[in-house]
N, CA, C and O atoms as a Tinker XYZ file with bonds, in Angstrom:
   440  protein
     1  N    -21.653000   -8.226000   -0.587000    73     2
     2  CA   -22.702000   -8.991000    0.039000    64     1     3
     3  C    -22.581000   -8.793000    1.549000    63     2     4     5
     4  O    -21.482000   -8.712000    2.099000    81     3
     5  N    -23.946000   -8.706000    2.315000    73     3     6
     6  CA   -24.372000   -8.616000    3.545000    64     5     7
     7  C    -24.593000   -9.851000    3.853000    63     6     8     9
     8  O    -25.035000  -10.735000    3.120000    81     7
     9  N    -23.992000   -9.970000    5.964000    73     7    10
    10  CA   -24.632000  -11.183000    6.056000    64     9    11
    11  C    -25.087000  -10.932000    7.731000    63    10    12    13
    12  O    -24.414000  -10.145000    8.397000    81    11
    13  N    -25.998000  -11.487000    8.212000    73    11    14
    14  CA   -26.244000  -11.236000    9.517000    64    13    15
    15  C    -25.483000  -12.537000    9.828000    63    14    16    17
    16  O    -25.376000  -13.512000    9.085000    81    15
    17  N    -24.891000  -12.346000   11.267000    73    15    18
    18  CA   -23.682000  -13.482000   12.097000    64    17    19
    19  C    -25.010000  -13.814000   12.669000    63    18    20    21
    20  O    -25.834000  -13.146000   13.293000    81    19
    21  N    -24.959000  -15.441000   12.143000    73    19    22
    22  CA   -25.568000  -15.829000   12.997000    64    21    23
    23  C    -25.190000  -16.480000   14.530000    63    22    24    25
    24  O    -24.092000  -17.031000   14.602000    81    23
    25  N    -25.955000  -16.452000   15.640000    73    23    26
    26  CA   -25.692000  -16.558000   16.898000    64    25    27
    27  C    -24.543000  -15.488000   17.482000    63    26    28    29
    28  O    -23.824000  -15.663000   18.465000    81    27
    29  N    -24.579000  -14.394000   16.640000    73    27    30
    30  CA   -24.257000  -13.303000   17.146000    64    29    31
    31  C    -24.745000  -12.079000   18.159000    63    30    32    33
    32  O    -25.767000  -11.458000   17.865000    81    31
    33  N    -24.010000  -11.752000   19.331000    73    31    34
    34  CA   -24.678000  -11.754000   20.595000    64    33    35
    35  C    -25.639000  -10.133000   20.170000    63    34    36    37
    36  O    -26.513000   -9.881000   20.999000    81    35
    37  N    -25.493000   -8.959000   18.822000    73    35    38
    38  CA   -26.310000   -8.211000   18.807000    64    37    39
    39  C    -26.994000   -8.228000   17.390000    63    38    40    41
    40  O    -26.467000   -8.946000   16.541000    81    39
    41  N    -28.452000   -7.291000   16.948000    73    39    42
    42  CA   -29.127000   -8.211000   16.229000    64    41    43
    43  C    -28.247000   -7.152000   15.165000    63    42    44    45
    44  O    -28.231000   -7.797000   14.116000    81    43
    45  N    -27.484000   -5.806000   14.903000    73    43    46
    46  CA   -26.668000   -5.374000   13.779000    64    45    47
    47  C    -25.916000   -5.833000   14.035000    63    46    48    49
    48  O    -25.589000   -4.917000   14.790000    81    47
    49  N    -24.547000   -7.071000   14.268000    73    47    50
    50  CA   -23.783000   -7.689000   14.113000    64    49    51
    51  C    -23.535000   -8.472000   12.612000    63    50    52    53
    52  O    -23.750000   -9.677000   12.479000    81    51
    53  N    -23.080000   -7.655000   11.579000    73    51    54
    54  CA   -23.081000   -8.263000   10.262000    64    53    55
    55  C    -21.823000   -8.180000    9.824000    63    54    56    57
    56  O    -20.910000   -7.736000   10.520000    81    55
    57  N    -21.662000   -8.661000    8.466000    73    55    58
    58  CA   -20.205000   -9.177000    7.873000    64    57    59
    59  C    -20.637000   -8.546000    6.410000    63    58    60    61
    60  O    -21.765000   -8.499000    5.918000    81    59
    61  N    -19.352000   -8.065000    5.855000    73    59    62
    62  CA   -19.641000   -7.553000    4.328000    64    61    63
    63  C    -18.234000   -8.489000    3.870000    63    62    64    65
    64  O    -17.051000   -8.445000    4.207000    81    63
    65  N    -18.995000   -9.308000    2.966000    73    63    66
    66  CA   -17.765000  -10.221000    2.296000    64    65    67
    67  C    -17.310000  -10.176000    1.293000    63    66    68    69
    68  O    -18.106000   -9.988000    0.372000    81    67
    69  N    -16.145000  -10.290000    1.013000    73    67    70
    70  CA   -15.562000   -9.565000   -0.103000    64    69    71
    71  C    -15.309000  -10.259000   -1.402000    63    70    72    73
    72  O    -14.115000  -10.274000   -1.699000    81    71
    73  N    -15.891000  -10.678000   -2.022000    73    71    74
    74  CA   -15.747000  -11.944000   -3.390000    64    73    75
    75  C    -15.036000  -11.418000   -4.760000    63    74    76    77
    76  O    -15.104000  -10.299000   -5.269000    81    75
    77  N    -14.417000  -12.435000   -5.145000    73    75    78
    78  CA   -13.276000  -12.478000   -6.235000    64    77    79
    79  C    -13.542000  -13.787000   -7.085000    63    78    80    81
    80  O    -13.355000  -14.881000   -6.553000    81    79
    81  N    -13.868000  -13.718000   -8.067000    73    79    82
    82  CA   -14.290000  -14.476000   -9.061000    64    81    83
    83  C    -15.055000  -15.892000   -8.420000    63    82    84    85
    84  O    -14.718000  -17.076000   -8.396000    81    83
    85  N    -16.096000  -15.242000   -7.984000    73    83    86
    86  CA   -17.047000  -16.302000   -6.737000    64    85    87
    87  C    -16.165000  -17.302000   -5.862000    63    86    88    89
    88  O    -16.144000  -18.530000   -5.941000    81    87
    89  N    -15.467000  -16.501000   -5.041000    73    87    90
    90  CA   -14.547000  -16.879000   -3.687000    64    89    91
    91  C    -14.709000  -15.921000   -2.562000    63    90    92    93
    92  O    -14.040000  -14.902000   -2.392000    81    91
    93  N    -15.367000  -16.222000   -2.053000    73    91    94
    94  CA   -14.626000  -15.417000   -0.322000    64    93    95
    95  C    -13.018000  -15.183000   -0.225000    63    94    96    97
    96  O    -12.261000  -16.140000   -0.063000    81    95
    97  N    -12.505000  -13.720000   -0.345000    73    95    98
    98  CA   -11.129000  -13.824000   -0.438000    64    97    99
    99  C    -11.068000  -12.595000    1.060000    63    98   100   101
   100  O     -9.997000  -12.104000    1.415000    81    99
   101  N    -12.454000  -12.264000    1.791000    73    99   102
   102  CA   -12.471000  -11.226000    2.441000    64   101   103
   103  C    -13.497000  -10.862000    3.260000    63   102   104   105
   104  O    -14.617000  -11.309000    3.012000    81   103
   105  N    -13.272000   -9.885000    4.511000    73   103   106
   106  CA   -14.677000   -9.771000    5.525000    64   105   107
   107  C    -14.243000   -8.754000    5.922000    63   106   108   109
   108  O    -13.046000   -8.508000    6.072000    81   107
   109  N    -15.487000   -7.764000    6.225000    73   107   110
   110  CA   -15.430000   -6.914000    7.425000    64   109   111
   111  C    -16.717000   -6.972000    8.132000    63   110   112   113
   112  O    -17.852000   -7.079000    7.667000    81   111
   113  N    -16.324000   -6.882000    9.319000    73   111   114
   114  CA   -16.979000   -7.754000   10.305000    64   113   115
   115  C    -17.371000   -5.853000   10.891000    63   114   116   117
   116  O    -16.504000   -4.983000   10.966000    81   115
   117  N    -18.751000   -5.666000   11.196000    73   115   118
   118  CA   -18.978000   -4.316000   11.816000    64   117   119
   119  C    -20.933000   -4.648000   12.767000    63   118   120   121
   120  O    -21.668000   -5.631000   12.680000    81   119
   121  N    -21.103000   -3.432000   13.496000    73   119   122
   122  CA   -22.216000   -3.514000   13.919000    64   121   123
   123  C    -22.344000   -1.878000   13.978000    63   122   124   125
   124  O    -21.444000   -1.039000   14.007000    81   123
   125  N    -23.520000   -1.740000   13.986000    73   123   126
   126  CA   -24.323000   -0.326000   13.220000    64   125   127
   127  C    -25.635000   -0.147000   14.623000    63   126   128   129
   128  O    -26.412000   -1.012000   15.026000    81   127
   129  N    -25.446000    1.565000   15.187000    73   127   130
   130  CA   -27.043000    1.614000   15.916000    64   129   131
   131  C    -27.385000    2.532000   15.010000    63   130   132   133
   132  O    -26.500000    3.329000   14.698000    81   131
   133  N    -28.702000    2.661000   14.372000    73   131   134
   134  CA   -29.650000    3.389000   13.691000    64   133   135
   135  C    -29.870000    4.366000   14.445000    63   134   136   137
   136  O    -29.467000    5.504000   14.206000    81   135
   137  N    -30.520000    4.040000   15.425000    73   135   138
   138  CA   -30.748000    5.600000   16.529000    64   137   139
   139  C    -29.801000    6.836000   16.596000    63   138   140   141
   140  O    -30.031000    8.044000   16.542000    81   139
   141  N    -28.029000    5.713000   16.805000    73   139   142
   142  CA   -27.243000    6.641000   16.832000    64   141   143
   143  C    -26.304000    7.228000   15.912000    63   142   144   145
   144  O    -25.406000    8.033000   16.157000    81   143
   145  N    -26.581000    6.802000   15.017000    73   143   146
   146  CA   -26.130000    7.104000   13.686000    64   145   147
   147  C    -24.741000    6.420000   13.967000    63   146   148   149
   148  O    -23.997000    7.092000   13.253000    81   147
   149  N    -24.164000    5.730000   14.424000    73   147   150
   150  CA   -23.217000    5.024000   15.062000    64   149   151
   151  C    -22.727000    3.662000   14.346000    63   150   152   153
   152  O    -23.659000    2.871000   14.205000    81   151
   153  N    -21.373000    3.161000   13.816000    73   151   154
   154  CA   -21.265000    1.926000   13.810000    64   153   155
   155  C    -19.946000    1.702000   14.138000    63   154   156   157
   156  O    -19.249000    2.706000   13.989000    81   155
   157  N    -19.344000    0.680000   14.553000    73   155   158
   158  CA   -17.757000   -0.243000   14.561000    64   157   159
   159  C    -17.697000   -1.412000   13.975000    63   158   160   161
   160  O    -18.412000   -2.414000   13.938000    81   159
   161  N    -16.211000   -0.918000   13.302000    73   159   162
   162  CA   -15.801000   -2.074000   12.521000    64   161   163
   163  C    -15.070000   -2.826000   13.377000    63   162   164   165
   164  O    -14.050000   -2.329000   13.855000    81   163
   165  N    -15.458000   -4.143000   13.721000    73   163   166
   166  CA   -14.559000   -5.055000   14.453000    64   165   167
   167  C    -13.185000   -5.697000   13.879000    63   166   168   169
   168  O    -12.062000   -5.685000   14.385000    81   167
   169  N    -13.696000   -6.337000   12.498000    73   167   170
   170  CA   -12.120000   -6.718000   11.882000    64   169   171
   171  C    -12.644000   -6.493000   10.425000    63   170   172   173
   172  O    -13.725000   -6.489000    9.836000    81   171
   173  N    -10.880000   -6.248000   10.060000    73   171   174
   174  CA   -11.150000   -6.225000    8.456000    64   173   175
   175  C     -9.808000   -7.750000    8.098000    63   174   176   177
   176  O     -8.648000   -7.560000    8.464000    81   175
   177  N    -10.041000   -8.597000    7.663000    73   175   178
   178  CA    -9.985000   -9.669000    6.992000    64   177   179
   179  C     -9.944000   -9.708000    5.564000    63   178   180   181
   180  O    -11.029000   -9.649000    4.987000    81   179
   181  N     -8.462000   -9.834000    4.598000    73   179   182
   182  CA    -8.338000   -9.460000    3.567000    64   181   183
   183  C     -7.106000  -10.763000    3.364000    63   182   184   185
   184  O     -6.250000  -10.966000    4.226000    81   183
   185  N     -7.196000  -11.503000    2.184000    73   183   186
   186  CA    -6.669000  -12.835000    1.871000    64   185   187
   187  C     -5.072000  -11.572000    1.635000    63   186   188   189
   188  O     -5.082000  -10.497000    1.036000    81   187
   189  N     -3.979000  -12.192000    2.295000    73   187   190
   190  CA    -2.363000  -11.281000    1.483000    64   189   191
   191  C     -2.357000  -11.048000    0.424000    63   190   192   193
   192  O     -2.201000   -9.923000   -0.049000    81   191
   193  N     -2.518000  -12.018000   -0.153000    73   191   194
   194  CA    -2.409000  -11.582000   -2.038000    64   193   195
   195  C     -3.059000  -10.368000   -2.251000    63   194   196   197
   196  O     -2.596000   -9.751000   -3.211000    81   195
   197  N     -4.198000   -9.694000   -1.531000    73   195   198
   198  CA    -4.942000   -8.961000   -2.162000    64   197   199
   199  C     -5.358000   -7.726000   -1.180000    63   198   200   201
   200  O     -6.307000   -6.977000   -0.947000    81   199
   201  N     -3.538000   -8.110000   -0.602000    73   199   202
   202  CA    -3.430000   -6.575000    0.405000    64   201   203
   203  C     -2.702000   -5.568000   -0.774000    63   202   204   205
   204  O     -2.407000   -6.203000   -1.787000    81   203
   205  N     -2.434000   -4.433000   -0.812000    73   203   206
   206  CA    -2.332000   -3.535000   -1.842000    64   205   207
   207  C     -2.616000   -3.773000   -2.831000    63   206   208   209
   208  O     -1.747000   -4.080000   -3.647000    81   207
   209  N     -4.088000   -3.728000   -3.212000    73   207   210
   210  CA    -4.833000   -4.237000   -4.170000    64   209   211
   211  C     -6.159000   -2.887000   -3.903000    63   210   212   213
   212  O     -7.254000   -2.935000   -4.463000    81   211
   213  N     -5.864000   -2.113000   -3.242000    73   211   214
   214  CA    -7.294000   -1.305000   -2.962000    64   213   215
   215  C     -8.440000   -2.220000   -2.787000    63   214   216   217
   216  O     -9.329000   -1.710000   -3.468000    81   215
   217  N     -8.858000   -3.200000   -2.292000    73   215   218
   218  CA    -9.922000   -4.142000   -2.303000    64   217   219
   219  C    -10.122000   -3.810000   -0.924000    63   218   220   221
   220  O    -11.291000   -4.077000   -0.645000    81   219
   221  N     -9.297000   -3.190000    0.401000    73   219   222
   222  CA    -9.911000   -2.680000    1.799000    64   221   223
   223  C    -10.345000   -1.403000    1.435000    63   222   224   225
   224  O    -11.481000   -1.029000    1.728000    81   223
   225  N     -9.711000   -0.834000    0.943000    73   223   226
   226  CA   -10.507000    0.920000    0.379000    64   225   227
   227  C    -11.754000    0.945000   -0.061000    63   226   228   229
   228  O    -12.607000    1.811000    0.137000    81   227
   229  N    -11.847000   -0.300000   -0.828000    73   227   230
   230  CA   -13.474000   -0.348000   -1.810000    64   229   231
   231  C    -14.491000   -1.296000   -0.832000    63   230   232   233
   232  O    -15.710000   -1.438000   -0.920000    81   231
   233  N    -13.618000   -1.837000    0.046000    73   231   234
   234  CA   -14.870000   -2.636000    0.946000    64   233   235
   235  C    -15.028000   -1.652000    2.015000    63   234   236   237
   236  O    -15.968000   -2.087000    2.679000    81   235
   237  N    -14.607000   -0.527000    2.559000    73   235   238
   238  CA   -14.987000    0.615000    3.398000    64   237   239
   239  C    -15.619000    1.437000    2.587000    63   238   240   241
   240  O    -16.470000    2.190000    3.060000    81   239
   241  N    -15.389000    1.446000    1.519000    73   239   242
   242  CA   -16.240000    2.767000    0.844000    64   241   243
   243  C    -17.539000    2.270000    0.426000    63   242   244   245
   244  O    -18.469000    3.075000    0.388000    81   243
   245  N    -17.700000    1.266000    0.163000    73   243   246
   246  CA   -18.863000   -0.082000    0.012000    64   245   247
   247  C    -20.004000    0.287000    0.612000    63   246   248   249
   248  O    -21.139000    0.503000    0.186000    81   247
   249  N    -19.220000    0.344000    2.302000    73   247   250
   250  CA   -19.863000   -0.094000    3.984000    64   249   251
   251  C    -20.305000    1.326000    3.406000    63   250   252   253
   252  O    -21.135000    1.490000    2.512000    81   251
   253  N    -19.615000    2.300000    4.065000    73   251   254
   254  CA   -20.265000    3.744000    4.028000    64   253   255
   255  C    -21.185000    3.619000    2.847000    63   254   256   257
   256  O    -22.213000    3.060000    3.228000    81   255
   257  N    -21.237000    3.928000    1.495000    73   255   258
   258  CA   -22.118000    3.892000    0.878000    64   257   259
   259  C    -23.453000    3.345000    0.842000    63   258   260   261
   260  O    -24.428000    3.726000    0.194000    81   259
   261  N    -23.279000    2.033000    1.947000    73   259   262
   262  CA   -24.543000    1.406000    2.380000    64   261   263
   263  C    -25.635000    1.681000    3.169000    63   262   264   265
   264  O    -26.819000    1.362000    3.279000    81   263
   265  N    -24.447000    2.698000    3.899000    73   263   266
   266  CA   -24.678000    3.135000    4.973000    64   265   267
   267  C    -24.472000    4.778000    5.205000    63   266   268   269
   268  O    -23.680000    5.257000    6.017000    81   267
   269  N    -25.474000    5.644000    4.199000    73   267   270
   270  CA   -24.802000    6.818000    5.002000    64   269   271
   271  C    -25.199000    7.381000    5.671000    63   270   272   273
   272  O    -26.360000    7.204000    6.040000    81   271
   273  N    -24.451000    8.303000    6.136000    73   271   274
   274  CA   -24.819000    9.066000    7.681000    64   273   275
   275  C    -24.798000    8.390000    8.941000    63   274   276   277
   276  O    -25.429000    8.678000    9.959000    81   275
   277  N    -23.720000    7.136000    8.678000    73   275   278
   278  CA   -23.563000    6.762000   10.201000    64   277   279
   279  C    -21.921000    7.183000   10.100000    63   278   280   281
   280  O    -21.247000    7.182000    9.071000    81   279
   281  N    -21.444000    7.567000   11.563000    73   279   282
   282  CA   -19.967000    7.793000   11.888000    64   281   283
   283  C    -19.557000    6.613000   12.400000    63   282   284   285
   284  O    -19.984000    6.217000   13.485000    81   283
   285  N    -18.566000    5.834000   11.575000    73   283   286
   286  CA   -17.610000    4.757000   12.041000    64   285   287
   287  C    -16.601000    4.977000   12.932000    63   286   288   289
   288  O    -16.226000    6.100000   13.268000    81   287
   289  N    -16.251000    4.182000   13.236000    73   287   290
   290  CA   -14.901000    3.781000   14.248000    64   289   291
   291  C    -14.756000    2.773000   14.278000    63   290   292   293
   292  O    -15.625000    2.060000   13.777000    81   291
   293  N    -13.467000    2.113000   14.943000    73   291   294
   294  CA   -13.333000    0.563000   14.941000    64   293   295
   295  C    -12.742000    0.242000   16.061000    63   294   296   297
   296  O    -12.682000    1.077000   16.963000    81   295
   297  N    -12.110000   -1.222000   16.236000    73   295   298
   298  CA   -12.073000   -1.550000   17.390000    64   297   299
   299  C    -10.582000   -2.266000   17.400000    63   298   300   301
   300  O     -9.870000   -2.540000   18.367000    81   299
   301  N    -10.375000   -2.459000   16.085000    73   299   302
   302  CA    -9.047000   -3.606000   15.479000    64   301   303
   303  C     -8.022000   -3.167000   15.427000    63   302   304   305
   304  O     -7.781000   -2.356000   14.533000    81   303
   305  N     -7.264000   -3.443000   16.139000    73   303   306
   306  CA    -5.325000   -3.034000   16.246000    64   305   307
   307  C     -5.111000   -3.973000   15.303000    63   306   308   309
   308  O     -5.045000   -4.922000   16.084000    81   307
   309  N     -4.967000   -4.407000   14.360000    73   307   310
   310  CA    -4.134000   -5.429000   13.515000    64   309   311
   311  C     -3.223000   -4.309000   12.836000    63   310   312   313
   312  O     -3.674000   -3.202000   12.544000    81   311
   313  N     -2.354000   -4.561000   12.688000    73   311   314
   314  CA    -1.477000   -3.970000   11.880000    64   313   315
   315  C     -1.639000   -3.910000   10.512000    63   314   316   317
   316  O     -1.656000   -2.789000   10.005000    81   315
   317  N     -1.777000   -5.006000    9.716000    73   315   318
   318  CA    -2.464000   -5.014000    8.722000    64   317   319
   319  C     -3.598000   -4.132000    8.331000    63   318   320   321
   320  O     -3.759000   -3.736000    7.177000    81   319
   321  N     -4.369000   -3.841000    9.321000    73   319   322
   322  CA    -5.331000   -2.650000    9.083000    64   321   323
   323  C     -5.257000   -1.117000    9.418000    63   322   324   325
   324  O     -6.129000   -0.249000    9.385000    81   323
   325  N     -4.653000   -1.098000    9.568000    73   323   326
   326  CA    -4.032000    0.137000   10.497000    64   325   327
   327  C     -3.692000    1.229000    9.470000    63   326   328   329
   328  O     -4.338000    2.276000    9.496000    81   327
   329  N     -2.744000    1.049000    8.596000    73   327   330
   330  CA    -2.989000    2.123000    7.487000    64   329   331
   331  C     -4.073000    2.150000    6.938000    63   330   332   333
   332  O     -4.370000    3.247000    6.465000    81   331
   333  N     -4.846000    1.287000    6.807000    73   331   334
   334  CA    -7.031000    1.440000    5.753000    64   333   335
   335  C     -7.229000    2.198000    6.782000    63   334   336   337
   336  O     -7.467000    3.315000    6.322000    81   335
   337  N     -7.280000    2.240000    8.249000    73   335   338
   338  CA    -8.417000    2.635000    8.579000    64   337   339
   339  C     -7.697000    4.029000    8.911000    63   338   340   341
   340  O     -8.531000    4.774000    9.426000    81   339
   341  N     -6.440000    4.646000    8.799000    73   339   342
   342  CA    -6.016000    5.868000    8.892000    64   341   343
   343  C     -6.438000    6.531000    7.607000    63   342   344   345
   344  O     -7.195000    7.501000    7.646000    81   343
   345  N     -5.874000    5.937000    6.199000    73   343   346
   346  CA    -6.315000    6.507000    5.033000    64   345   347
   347  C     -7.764000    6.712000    5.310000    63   346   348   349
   348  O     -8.095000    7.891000    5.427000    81   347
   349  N     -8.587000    5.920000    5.423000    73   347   350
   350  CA   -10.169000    5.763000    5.398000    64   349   351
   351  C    -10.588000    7.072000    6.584000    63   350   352   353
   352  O    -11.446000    7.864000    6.193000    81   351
   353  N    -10.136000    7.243000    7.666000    73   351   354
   354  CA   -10.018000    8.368000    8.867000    64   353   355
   355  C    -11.299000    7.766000    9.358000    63   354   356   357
   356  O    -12.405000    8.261000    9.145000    81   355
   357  N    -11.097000    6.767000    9.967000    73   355   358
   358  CA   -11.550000    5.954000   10.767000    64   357   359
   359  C    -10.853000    5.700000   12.147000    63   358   360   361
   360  O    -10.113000    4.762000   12.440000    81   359
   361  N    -11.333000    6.944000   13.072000    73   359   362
   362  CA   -10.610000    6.386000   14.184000    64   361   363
   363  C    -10.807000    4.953000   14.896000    63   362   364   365
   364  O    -11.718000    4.158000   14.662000    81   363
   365  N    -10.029000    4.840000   15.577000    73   363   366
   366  CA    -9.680000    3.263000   16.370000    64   365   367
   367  C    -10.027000    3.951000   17.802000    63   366   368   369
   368  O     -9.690000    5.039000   18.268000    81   367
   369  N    -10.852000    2.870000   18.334000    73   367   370
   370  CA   -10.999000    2.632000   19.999000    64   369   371
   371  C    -11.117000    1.719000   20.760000    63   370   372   373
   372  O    -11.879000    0.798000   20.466000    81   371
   373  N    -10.634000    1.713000   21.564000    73   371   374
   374  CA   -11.031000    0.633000   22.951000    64   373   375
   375  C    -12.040000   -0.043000   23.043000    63   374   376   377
   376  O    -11.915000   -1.267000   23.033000    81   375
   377  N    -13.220000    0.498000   23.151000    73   375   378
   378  CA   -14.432000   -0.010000   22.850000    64   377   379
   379  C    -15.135000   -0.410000   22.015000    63   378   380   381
   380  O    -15.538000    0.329000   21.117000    81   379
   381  N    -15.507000   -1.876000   22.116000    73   379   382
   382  CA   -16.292000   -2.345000   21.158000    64   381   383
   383  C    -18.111000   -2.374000   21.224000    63   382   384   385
   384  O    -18.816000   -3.151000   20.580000    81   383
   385  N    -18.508000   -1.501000   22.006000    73   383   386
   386  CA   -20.151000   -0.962000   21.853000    64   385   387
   387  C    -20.249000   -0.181000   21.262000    63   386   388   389
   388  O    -19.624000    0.866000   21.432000    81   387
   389  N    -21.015000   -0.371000   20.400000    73   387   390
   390  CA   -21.630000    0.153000   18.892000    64   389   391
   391  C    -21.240000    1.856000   19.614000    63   390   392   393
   392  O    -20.304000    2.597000   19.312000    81   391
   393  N    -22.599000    2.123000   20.870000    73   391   394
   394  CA   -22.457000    3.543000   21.061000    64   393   395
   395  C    -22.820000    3.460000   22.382000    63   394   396   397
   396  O    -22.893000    2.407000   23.016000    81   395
   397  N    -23.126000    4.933000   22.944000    73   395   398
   398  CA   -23.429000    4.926000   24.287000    64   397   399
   399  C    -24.661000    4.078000   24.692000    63   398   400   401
   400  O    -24.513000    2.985000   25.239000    81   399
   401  N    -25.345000    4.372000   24.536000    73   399   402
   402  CA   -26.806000    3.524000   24.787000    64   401   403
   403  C    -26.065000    2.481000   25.116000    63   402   404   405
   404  O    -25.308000    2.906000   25.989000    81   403
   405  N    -25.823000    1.277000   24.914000    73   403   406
   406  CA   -25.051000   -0.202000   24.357000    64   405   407
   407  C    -24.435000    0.138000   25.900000    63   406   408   409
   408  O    -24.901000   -0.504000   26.841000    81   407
   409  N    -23.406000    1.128000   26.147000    73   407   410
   410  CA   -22.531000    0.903000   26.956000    64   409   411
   411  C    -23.117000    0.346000   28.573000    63   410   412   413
   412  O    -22.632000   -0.403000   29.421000    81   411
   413  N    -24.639000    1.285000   28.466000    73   411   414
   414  CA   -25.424000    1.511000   29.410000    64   413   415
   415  C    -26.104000    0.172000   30.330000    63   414   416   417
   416  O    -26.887000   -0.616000   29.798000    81   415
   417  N    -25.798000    0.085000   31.369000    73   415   418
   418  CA   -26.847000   -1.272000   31.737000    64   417   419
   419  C    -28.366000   -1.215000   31.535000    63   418   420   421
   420  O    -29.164000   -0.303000   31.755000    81   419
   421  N    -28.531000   -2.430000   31.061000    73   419   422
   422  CA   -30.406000   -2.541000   31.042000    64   421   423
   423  C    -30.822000   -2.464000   32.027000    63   422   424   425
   424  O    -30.178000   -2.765000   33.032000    81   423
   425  N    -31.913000   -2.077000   32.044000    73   423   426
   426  CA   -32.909000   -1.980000   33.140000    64   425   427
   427  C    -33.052000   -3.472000   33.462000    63   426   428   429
   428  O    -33.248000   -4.346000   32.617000    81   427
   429  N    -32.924000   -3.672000   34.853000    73   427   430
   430  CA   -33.373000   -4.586000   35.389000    64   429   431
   431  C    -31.830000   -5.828000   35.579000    63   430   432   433
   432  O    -31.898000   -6.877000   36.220000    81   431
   433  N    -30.867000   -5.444000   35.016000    73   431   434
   434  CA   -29.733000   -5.822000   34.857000    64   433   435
   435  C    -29.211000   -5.496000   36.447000    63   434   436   437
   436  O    -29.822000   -4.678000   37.135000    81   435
   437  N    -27.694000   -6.423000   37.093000    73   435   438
   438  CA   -27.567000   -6.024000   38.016000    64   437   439
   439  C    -26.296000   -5.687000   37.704000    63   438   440
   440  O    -25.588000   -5.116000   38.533000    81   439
């Protein structure tokens, strides 16, 4: 399941939640530009019990499948995530704007 964050500061700012016998046991939190074929995963959020469980493998392969033809990256040093998103070959960066555009000031911005 998809969810748009609400009062989230961009309008692809969504959450894919991860359910276990109708429980929230899980999230990955990402934002997506269409233009740029572009998205980042901000956090991946996975209850312990149901860390080596392949349940982060199948909620990235999920995302992509939802989504294809965009190139991910992420933004999350957790340790906990850090082997998914190497297996997954999802590089990690500094930056959390979706893509260049994003990085760019608006017009009229000072």
């Amino acid at each position: 399941m998809s969810t748009h964050i609400p009062g989230a500061s961009g309008p692809d700012e969504e959450r894919l939640l991860l359910v276990h016998i109708r429980q929230v046991v899980g999230q990955v939190h990402y934002r997506i530009c269409a233009d740029c074929a572009e998205g980042v995963i901000t956090a991946v959020v996975i209850e312990e019990r149901f860390h080596s469980t392949g349940l982060g493998t199948r909620a990235l392969s999920h995302l992509r499948s939802r989504h294809p033809g965009i190139t991910w990256r992420s933004t999350s040093r957790a340790r906990t995530t850090r082997d998914l998103l190497r297996r997954m070959r999802i590089r990690t960066t500094a930056s959390a704007a979706t893509c260049a555009h994003e990085r760019r000031p608006h017009e009229g911005d000072s």
